[in-house]
C-alpha positions in Angstrom: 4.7 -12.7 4.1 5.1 -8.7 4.5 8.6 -9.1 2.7 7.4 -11.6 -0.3 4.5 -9.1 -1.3 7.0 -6.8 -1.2 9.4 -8.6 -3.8 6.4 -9.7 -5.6 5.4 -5.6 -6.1 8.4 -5.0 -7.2 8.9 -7.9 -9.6 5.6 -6.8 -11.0 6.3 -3.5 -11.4 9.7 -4.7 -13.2 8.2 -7.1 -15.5 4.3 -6.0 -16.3 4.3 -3.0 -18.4 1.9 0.1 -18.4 -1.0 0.6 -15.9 -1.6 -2.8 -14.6 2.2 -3.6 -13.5 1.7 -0.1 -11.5 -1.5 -0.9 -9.9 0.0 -4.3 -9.0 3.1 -2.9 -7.5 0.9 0.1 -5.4 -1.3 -2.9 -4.0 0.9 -5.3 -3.4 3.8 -2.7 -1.9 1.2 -0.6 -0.1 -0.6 -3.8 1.7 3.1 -5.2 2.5 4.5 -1.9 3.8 1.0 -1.4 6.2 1.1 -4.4 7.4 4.5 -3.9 8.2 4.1 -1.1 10.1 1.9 -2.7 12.7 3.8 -6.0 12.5 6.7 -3.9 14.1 4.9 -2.1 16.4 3.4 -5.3 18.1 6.5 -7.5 17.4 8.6 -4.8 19.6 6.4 -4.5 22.5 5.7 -8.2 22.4 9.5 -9.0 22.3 10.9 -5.8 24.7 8.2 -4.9 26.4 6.5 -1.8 27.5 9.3 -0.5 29.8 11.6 -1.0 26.5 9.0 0.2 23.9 9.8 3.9 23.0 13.4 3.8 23.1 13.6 0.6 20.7 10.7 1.6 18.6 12.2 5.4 18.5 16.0 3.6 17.1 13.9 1.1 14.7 12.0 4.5 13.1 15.1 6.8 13.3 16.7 3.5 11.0 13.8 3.2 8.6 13.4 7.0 8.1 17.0 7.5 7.0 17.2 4.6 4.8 13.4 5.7 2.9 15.4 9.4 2.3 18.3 8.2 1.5 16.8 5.4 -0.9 15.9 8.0 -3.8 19.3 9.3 -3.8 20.9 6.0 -4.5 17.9 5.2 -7.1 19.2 8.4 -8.9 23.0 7.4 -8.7 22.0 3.7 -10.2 19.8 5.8 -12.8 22.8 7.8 -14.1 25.0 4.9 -14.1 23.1 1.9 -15.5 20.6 4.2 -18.0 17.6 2.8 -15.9 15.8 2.0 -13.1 15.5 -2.4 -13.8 18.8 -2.5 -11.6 17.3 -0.9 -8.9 14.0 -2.7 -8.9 16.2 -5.5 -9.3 18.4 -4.6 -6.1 14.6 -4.2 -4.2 13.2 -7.6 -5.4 16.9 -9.4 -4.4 17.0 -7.5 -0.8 12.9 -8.2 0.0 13.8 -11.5 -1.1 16.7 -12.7 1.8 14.5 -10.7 4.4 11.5 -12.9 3.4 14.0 -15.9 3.5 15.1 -15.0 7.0 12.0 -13.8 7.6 10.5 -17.4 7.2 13.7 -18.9 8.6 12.9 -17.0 11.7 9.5 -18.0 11.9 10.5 -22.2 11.6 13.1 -21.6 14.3 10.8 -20.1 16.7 8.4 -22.6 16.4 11.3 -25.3 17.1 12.1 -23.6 20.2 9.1 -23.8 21.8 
């Protein structure tokens, strides 16, 4: 779910124009990227532990915060080579996409194992 709204925001924001393809995109991409955050904080200690918690969580957030400052810089280098930004909304609707697919994949396999 967190990834598809994801996708969805940005597939909205790529193919609605003016103000409601931006409202769309902030509330579908805002929702997905809060409910994220507390997906991973209870997924980790449900699946390490407390012992494990700080030192995974720490390496999960030291991961996300250099891919969210590097992620403008690459926007800018596809800008100034494609003329636009619908090849970078394009990249973040493909990517959100396979995590939602593994994301769901994951989800059937667990509930096959137990």
């Amino acid at each position: 779910g967190v990834m598809f709204a994801q996708a969805l925001g940005s597939l909205t924001l790529l193919l609605v124009p003016g103000s409601l393809g931006v409202g769309a995109f902030v509330l579908l991409y805002g929702m997905s990227n809060g409910a994220g955050t507390l997906a991973r904080a209870g997924l980790t200690a449900e699946l390490y532990g407390p012992a494990s918690y700080g030192r995974i969580n720490g390496g999960i957030s030291l991961v996300v915060s250099l891919t969210q400052s590097l992620g403008p810089i690459g926007a800018g280098l596809l800008h100034g080579l494609w003329g636009g930004y619908d090849a970078v909304l394009g990249i973040l609707v493909t990517s959100s996409l396979l995590a939602a697919a593994v994301q769901a994949t994951r989800g059937c396999l667990e509930g096959v194992r137990s």
